[in-house]
PAKE-562150 format. One record per atom (N, C-alpha, C): z, y, x; atom name; residue in three letters. Coordinates in nm, 2 decimals, m for minus. Layout:
[node [Z, Y, X], 'CA', 'ALA'];
...
This chain:
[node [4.29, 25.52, m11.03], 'N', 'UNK'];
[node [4.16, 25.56, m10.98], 'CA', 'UNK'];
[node [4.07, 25.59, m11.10], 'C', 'UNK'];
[node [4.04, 25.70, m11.07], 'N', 'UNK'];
[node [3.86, 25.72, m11.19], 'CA', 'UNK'];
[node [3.79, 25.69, m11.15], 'C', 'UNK'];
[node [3.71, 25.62, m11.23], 'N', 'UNK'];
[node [3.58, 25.61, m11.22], 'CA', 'UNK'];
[node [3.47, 25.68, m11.36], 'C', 'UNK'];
[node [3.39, 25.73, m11.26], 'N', 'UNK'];
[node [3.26, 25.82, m11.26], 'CA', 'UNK'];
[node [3.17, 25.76, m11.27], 'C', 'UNK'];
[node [3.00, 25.84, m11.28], 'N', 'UNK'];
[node [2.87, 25.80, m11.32], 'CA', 'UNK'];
[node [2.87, 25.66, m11.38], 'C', 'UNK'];
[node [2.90, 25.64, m11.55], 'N', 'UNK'];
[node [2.85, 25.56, m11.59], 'CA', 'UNK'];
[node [2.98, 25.51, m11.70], 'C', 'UNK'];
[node [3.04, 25.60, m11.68], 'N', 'UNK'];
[node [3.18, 25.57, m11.82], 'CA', 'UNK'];
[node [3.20, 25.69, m11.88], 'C', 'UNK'];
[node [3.13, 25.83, m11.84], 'N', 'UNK'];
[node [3.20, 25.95, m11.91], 'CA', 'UNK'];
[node [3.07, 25.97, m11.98], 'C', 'UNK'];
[node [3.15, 26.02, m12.05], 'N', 'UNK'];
[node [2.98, 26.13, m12.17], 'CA', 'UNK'];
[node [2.93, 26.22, m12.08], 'C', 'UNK'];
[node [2.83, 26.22, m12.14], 'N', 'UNK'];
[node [2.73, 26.38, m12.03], 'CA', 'UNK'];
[node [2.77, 26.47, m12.12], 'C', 'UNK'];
[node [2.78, 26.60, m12.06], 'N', 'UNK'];
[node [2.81, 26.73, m12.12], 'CA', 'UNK'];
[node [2.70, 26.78, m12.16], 'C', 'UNK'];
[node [2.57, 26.76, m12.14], 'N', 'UNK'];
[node [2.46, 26.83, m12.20], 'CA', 'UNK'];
[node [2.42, 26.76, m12.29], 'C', 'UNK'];
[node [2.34, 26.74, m12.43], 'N', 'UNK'];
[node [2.24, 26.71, m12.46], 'CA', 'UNK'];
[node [2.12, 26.66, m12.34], 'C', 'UNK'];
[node [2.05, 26.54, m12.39], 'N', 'UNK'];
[node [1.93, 26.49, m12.32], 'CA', 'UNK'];
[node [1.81, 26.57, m12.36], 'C', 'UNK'];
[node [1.74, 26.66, m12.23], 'N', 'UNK'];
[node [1.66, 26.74, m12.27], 'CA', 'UNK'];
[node [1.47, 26.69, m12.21], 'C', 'UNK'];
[node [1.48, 26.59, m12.29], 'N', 'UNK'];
[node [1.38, 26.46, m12.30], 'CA', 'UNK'];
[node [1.27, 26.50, m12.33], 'C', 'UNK'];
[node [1.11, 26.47, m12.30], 'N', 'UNK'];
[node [1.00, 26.54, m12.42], 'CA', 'UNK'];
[node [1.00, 26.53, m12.53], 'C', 'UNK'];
[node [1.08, 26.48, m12.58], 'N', 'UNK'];
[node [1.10, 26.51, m12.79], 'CA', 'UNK'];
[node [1.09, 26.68, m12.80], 'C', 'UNK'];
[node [1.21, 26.67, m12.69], 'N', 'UNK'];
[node [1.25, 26.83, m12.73], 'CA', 'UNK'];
[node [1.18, 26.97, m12.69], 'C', 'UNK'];
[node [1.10, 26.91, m12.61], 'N', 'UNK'];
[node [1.02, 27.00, m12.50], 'CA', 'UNK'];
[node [0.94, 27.11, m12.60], 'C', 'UNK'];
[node [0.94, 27.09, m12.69], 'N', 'UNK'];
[node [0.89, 27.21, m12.77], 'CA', 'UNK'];
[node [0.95, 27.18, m12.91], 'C', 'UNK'];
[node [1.08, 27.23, m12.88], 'N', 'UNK'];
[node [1.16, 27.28, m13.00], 'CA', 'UNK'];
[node [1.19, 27.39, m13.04], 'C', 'UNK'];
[node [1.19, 27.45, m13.15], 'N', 'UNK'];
[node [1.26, 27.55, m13.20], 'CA', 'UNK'];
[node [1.41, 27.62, m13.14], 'C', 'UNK'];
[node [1.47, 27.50, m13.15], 'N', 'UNK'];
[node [1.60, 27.53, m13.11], 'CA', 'UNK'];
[node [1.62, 27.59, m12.98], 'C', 'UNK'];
[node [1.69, 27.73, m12.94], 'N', 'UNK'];
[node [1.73, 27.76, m12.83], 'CA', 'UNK'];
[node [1.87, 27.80, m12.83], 'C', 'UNK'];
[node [1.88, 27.78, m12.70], 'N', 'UNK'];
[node [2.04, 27.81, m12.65], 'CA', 'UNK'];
[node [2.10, 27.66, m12.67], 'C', 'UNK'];
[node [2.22, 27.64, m12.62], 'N', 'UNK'];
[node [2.31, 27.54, m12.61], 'CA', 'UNK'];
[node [2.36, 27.51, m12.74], 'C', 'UNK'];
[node [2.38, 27.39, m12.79], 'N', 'UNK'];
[node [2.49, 27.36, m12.97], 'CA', 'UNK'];
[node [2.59, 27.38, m12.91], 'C', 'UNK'];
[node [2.76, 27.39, m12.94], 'N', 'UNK'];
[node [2.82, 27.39, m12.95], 'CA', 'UNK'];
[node [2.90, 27.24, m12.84], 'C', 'UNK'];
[node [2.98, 27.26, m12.80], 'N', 'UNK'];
[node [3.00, 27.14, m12.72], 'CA', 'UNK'];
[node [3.08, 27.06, m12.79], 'C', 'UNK'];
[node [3.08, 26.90, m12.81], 'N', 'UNK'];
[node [3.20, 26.79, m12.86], 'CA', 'UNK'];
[node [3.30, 26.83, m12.80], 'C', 'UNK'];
[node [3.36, 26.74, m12.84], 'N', 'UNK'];
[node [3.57, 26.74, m12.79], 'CA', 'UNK'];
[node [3.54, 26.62, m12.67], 'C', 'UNK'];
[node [3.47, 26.53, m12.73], 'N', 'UNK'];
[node [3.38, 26.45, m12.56], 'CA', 'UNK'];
[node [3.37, 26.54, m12.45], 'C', 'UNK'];
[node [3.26, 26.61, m12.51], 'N', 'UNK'];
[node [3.24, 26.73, m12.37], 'CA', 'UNK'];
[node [3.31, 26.80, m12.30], 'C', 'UNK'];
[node [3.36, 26.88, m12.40], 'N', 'UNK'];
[node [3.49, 26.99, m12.30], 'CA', 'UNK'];
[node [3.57, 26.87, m12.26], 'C', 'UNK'];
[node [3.67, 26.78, m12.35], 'N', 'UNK'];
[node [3.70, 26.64, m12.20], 'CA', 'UNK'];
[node [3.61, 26.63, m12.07], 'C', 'UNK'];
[node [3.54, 26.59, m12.07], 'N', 'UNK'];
[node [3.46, 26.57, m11.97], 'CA', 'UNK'];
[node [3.40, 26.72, m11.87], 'C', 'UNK'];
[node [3.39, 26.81, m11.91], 'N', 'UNK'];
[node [3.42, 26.97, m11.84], 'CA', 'UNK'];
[node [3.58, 26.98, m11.79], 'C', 'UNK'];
[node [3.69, 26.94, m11.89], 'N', 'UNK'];
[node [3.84, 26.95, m11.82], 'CA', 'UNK'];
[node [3.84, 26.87, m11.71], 'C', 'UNK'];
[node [3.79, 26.70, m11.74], 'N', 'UNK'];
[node [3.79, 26.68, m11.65], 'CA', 'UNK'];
[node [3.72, 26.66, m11.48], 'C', 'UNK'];
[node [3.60, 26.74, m11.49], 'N', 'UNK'];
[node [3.51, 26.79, m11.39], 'CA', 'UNK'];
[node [3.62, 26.90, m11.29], 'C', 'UNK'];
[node [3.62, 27.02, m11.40], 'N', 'UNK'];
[node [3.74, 27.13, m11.30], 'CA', 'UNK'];
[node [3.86, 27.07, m11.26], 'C', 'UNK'];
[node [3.91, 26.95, m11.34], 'N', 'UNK'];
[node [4.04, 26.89, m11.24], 'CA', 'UNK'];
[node [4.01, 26.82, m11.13], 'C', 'UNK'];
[node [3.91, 26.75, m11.10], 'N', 'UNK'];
[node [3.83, 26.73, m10.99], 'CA', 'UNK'];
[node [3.81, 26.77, m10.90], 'C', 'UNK'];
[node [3.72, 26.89, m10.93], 'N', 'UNK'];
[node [3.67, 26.95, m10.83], 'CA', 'UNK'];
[node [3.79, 27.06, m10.73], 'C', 'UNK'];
[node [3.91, 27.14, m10.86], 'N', 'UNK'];
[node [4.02, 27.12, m10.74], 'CA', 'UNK'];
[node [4.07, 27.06, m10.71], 'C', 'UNK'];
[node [4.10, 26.88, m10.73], 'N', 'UNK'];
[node [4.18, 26.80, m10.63], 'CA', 'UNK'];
[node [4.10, 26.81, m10.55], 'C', 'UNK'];
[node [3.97, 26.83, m10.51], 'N', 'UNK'];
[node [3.92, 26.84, m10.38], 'CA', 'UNK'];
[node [3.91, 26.96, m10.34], 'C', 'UNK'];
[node [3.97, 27.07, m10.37], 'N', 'UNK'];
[node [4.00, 27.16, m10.27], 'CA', 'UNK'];
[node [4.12, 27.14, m10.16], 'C', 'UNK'];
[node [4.21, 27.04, m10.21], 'N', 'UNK'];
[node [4.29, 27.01, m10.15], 'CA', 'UNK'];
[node [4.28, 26.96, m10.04], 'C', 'UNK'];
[node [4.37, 26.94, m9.89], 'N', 'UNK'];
[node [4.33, 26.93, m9.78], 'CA', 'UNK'];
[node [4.39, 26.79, m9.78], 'C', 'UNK'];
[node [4.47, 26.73, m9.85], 'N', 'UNK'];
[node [4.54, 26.63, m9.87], 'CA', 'UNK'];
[node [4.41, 26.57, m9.96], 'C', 'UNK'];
[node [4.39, 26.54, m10.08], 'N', 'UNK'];
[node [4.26, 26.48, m10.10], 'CA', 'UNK'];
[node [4.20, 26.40, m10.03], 'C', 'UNK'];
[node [4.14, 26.58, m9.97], 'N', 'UNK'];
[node [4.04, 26.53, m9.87], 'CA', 'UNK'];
[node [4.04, 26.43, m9.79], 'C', 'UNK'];
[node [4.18, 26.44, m9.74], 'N', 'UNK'];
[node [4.19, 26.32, m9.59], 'CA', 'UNK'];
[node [4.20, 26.22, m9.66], 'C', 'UNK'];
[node [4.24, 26.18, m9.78], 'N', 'UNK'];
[node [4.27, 26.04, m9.84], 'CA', 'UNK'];
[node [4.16, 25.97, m9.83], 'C', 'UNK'];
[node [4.06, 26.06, m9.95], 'N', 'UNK'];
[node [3.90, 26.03, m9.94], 'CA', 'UNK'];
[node [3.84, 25.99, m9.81], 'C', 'UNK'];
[node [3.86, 26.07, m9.71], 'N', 'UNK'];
[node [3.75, 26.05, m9.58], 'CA', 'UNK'];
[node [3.83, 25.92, m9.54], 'C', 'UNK'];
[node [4.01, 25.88, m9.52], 'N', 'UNK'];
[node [4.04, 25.75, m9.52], 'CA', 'UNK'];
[node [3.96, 25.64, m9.55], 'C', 'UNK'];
[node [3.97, 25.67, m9.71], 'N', 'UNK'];
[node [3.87, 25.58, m9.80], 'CA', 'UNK'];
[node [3.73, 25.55, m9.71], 'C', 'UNK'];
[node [3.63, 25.63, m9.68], 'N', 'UNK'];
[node [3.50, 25.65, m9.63], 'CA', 'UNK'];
[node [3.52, 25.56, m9.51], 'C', 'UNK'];
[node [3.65, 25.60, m9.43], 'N', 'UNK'];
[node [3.56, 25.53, m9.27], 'CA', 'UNK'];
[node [3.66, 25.41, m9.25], 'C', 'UNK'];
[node [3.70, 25.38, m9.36], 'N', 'UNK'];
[node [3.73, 25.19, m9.38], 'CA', 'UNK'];
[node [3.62, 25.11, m9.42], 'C', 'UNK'];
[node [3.51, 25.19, m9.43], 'N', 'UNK'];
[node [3.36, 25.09, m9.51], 'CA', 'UNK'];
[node [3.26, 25.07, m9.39], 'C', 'UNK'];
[node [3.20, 24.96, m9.38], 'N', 'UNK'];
[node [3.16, 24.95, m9.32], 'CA', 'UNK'];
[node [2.98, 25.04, m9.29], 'C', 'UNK'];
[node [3.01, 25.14, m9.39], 'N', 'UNK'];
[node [2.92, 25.22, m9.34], 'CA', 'UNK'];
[node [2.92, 25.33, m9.21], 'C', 'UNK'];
[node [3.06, 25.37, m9.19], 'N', 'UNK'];
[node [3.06, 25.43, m9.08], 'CA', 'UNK'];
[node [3.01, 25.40, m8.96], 'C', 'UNK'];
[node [2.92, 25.28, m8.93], 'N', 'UNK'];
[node [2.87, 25.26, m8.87], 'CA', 'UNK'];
[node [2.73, 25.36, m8.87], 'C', 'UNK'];
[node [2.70, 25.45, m8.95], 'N', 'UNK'];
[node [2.60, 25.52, m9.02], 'CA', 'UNK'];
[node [2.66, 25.67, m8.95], 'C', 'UNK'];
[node [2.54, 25.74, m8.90], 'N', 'UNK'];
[node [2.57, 25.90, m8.83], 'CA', 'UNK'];
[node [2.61, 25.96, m8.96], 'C', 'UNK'];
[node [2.52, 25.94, m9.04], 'N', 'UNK'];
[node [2.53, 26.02, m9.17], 'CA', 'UNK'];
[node [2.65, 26.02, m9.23], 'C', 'UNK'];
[node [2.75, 25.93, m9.21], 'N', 'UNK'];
[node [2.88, 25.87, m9.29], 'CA', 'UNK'];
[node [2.98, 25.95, m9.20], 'C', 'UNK'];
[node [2.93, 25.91, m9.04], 'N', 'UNK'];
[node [3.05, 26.01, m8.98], 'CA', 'UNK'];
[node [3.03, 26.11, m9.01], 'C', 'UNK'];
[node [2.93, 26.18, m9.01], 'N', 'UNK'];
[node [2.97, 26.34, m9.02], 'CA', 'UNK'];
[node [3.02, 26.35, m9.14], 'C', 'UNK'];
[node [3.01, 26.29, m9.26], 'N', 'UNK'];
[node [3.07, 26.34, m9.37], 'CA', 'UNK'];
[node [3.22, 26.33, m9.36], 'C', 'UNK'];
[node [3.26, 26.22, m9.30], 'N', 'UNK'];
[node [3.41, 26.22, m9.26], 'CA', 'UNK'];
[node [3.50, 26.33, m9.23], 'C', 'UNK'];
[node [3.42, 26.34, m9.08], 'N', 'UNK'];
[node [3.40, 26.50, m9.01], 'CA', 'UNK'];
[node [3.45, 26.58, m9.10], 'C', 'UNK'];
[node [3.36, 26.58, m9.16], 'N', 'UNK'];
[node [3.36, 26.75, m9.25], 'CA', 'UNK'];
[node [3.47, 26.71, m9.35], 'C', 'UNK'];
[node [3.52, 26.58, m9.39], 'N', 'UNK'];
[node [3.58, 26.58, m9.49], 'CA', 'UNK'];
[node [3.75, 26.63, m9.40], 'C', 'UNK'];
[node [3.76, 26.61, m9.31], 'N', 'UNK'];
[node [3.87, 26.62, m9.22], 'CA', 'UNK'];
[node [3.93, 26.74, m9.21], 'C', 'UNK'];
[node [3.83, 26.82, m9.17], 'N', 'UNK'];
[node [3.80, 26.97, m9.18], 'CA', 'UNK'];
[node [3.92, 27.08, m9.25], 'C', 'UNK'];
């Protein structure tokens, strides 16, 4: 399993008020961090095109005791889909 928000580098620079009136425009150049973390975004996002995924995930979802939540079924739902 991966885990997300809070172990991967961010792909952008932090565009913080330091920078809010900088010189610099356009994007630097991206790390070998980053594009990792872009490879691994697009490998992602098509395991979840997959319909197989999906059902694994929505599995995942309505074994928690959130399903008790409208909001949670429908996501199921749609994860089913």
């Amino acid at each position: 399993m991966i885990m997300l928000a809070g172990s991967e580098q961010k792909v952008t620079r932090p565009f913080h008020e330091g920078r809010w009136d900088s010189s610099q425009t356009g994007a630097s150049l991206p790390t070998n961090d980053q594009c990792h973390g872009m490879a691994l975004a697009a490998q992602l996002y098509d395991l979840g095109l997959t319909r197989e995924e999906r059902g694994r995930l929505a599995a995942l979802i309505a074994a928690q005791p959130q399903m008790k939540q409208p909001a949670t079924r429908q996501l199921v739902t749609a994860l089913r889909r």
